[in-house]
C-alpha positions as CSV (number, residue, x, y, z in Angstrom):
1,X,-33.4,-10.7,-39.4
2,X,-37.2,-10.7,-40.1
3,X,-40.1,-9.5,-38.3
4,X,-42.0,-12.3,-36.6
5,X,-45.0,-10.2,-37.2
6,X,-46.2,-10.1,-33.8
7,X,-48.4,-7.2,-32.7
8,X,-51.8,-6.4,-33.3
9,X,-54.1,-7.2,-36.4
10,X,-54.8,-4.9,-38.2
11,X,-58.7,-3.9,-39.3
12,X,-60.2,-4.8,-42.0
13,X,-59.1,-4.3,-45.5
14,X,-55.5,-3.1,-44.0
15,X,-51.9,-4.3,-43.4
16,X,-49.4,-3.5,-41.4
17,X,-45.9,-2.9,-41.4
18,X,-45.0,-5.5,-39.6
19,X,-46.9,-8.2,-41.8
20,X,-45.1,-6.7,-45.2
21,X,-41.6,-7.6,-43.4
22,X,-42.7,-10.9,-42.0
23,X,-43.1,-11.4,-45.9
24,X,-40.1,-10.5,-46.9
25,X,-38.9,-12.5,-50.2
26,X,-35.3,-13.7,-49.4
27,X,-33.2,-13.4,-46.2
28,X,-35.0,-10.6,-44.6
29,X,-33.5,-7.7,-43.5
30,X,-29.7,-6.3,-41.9
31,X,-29.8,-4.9,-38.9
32,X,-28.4,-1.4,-39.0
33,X,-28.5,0.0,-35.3
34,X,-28.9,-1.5,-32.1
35,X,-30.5,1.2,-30.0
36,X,-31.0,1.6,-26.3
37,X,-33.8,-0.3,-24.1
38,X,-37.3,1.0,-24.7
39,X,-40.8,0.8,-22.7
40,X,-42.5,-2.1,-24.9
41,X,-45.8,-0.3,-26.2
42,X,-47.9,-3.3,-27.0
43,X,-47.7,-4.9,-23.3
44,X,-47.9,-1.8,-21.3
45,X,-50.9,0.0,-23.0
46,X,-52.9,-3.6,-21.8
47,X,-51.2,-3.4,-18.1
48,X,-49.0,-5.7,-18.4
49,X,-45.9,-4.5,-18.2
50,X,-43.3,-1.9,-19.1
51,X,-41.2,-4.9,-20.7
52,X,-38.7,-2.6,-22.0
53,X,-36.6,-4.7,-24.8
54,X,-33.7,-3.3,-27.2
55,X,-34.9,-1.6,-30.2
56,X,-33.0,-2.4,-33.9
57,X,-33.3,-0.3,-37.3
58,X,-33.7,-3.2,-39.7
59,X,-32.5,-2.2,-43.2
60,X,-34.6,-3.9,-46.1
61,X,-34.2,-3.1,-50.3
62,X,-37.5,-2.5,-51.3
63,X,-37.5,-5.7,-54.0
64,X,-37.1,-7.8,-51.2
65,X,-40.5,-6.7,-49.7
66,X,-42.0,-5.5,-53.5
67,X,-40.4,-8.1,-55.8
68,X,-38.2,-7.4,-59.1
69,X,-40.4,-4.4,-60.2
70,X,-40.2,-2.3,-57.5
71,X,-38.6,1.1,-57.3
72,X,-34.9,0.1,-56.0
73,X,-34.8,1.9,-52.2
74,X,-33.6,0.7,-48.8
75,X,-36.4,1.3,-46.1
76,X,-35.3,1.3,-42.4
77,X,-38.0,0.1,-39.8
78,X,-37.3,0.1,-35.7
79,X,-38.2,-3.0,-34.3
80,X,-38.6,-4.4,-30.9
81,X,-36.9,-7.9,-29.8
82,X,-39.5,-9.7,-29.7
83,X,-40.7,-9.2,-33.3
84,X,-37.4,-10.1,-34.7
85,X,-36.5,-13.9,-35.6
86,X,-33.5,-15.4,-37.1
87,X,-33.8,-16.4,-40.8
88,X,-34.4,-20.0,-41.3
């Protein structure tokens, strides 16, 4: 899966998490864990919404997001549904 790297922008001179997986280098990551419906933050802090959605641990290997020179690890994010997308 990869991140569709919905959300909000970061500030100024900063990136987020979710734009480093959207950029992912090859297939993106493997989801790990399905876990149980959760209140969606990003519409319900505006008022619009609990839209609760499922949330997935993505698994990624760190040269995927880093390239060829970086350290060799496996990061695990959580991700809401709706910032997941299939791999073209």
């Amino acid at each position: 899966m990869r991140n569709a790297g919905r959300g909000f922008p970061a500030g100024p001179g900063k990136v987020t998490l979710s734009g480093v997986m959207s950029g992912s280098r090859g297939d993106g990551g493997v989801v790990a864990l399905i876990q149980p419906a959760a209140v969606l933050p990003d519409t319900n802090a505006h008022f619009l919404g609990e839209n609760p959605q499922y949330v997935y641990s993505v698994r990624f290997d760190s040269r995927e997001l880093w390239g060829a020179d970086a350290e060799p690890f496996a990061l695990t994010v959580e991700l809401f549904e709706s910032y997941l997308e299939e791999p073209a």
